[in-house]
LOROLO-945398 format. One line per field, with one value per residue (C-alpha): residue in one letter; residue number from 0; x, y, z. Coordinates in nm, 4 decimals, padded with zeros to 6 digits. Layout:
aa <- A|...
i <- NUM|...
east <- X|...
north <- Y|...
up <- Z|...
***
This chain:
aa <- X|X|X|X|X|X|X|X|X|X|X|X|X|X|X|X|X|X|X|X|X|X|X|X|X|X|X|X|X|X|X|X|X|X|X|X|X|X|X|X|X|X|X|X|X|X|X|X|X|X|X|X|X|X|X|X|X|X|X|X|X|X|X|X|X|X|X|X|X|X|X|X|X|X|X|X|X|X|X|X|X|X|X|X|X|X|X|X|X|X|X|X|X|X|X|X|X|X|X|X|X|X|X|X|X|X|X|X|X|X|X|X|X|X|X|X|X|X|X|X|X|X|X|X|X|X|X|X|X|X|X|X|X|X|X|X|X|X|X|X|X|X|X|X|X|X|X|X|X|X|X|X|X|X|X|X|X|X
i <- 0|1|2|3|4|5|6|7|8|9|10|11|12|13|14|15|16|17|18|19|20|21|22|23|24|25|26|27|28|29|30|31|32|33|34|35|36|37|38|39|40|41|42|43|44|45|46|47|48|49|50|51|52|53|54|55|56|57|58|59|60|61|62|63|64|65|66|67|68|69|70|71|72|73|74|75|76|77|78|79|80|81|82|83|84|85|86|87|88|89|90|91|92|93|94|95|96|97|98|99|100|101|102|103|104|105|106|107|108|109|110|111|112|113|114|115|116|117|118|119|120|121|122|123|124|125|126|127|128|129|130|131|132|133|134|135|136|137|138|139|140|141|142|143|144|145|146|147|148|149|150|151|152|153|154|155|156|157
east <- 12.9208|12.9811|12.6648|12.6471|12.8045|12.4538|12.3290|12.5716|12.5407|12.1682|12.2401|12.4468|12.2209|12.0059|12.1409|12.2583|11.8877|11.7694|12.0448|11.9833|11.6225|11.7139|11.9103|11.6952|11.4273|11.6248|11.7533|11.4394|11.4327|11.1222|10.8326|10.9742|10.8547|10.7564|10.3720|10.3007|10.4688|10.6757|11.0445|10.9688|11.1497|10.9836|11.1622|11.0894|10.8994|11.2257|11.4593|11.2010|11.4134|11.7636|11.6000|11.4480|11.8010|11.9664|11.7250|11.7871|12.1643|12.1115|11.8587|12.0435|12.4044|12.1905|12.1695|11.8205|11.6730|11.4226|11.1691|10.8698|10.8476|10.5913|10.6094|10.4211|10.6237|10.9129|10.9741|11.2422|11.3026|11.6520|11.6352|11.7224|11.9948|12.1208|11.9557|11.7040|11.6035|11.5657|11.3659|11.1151|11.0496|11.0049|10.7206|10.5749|10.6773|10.7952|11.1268|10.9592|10.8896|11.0972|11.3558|11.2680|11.2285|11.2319|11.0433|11.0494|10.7808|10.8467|10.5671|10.6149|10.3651|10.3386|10.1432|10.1903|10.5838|10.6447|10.7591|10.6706|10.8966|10.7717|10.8308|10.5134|10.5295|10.8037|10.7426|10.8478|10.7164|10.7820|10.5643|10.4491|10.3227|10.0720|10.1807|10.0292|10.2569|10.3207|10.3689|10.4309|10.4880|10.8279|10.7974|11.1170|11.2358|11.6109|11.5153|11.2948|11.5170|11.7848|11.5663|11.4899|11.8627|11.9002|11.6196|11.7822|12.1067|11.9804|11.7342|12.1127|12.2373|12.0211
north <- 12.1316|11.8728|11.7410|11.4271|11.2287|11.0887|11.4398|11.5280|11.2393|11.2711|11.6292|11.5039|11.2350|11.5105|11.7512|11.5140|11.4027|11.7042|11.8011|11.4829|11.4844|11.8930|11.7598|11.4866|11.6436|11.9332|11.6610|11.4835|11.3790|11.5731|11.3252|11.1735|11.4082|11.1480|11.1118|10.8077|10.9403|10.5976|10.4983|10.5334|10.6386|10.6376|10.5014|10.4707|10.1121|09.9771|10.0215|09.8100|09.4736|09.6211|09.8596|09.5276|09.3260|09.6095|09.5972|09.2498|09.2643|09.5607|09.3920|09.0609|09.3024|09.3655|09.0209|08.9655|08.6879|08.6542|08.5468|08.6132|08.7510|08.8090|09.0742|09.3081|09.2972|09.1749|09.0542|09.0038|08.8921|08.8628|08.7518|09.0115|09.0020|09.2076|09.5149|09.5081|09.1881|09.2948|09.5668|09.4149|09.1439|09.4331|09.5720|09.2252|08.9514|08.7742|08.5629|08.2695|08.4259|08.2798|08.5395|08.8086|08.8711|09.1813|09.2044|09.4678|09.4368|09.6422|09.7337|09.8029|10.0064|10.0313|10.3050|10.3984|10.4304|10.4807|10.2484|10.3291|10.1081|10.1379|10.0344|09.9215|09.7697|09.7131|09.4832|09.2915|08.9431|08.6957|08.3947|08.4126|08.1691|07.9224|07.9937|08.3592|08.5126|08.9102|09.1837|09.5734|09.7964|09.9853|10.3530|10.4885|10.7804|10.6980|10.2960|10.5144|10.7564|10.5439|10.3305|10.6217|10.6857|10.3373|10.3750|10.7022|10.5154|10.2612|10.4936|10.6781|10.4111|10.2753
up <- 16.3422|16.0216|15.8462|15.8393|15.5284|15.4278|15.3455|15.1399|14.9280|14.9402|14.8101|14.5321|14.4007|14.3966|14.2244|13.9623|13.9244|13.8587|13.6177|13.4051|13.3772|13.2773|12.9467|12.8889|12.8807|12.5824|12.3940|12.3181|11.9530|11.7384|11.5610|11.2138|10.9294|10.7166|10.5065|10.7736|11.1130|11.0299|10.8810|10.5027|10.1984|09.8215|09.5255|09.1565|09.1672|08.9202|09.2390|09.4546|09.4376|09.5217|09.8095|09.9288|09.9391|10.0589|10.3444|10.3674|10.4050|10.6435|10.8945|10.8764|10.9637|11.3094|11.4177|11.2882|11.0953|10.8142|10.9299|10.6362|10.2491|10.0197|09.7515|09.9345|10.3270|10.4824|10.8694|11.0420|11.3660|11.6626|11.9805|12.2906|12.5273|12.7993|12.8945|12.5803|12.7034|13.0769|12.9552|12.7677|13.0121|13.3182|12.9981|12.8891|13.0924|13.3799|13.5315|13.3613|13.0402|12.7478|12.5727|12.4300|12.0840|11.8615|11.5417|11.2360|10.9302|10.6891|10.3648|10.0192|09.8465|09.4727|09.3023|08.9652|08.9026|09.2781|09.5408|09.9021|10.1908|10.5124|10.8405|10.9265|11.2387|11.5219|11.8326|12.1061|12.2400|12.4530|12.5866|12.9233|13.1816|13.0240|12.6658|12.6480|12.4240|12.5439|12.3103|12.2749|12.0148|12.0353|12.0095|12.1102|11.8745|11.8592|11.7041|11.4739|11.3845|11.3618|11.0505|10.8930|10.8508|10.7656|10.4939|10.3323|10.3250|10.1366|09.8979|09.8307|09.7355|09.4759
***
């Protein structure tokens, strides 16, 4: 006697389950091993205005925007699409929500001849219903990891 063709798939979904959540579960990327837990690179304080247009140039490469600048942080802000978008609305919002947006603030902190850059802060909004804007911090270790590579490429560059 045959089983029937639904078991076998069921088997095979199955299987393949437990096999992902098995590598995902080994490949999970370690805590950044930086002073803050954050993105960061220090710099001799003279480098602090070519490190900040570097940054600049290499934010506004990803699509995002400037949105503030004092001397002492940076924002920048791009608007989601796609599954980022569908993502953050499932975390934050609603079908009536407006579009997503993803922001990065980054700090610059000057002590004696050093200049600490930091990414500071990295969010999502969106407004909701009624003008409630929704927000969440974004804490996934490959966005992190992936500044902190963009922040030692930019500290080797200097």
């Amino acid at each position: 006697m045959t089983k029937p063709i639904y078991l076998i798939i069921m088997k095979k979904i199955l299987l393949t389950s437990v096999i992902l959540s098995i590598l995902t579960a080994c490949t999970t990327l370690p805590p950044l091993s930086t002073p803050s837990g954050k993105p960061e690179i220090t710099i001799v304080k003279e480098k602090k205005e070519a490190a900040e247009n570097q940054l600049i140039n290499k934010m506004i490469s990803f699509n995002y925007s400037l949105e503030n600048q004092t001397p002492h942080s940076i924002t920048f802000s791009r608007s989601l699409s796609g599954w980022e978008a569908t993502a953050t609305l499932i975390g934050i919002g609603n079908s009536y929500s407006s579009n997503p947006m993803r922001h990065a603030q980054f700090s610059f902190i000057t002590i004696n001849d050093k200049c600490r850059i930091i990414l500071s802060r990295y969010w999502a909004t969106c407004e909701n219903v009624g003008g409630r804007t929704g927000s969440m911090e974004v804490t996934n270790k490959s966005f992190l990891h992936g500044f902190q590579n963009d922040l030692e490429n930019i500290k080797s560059r200097l």
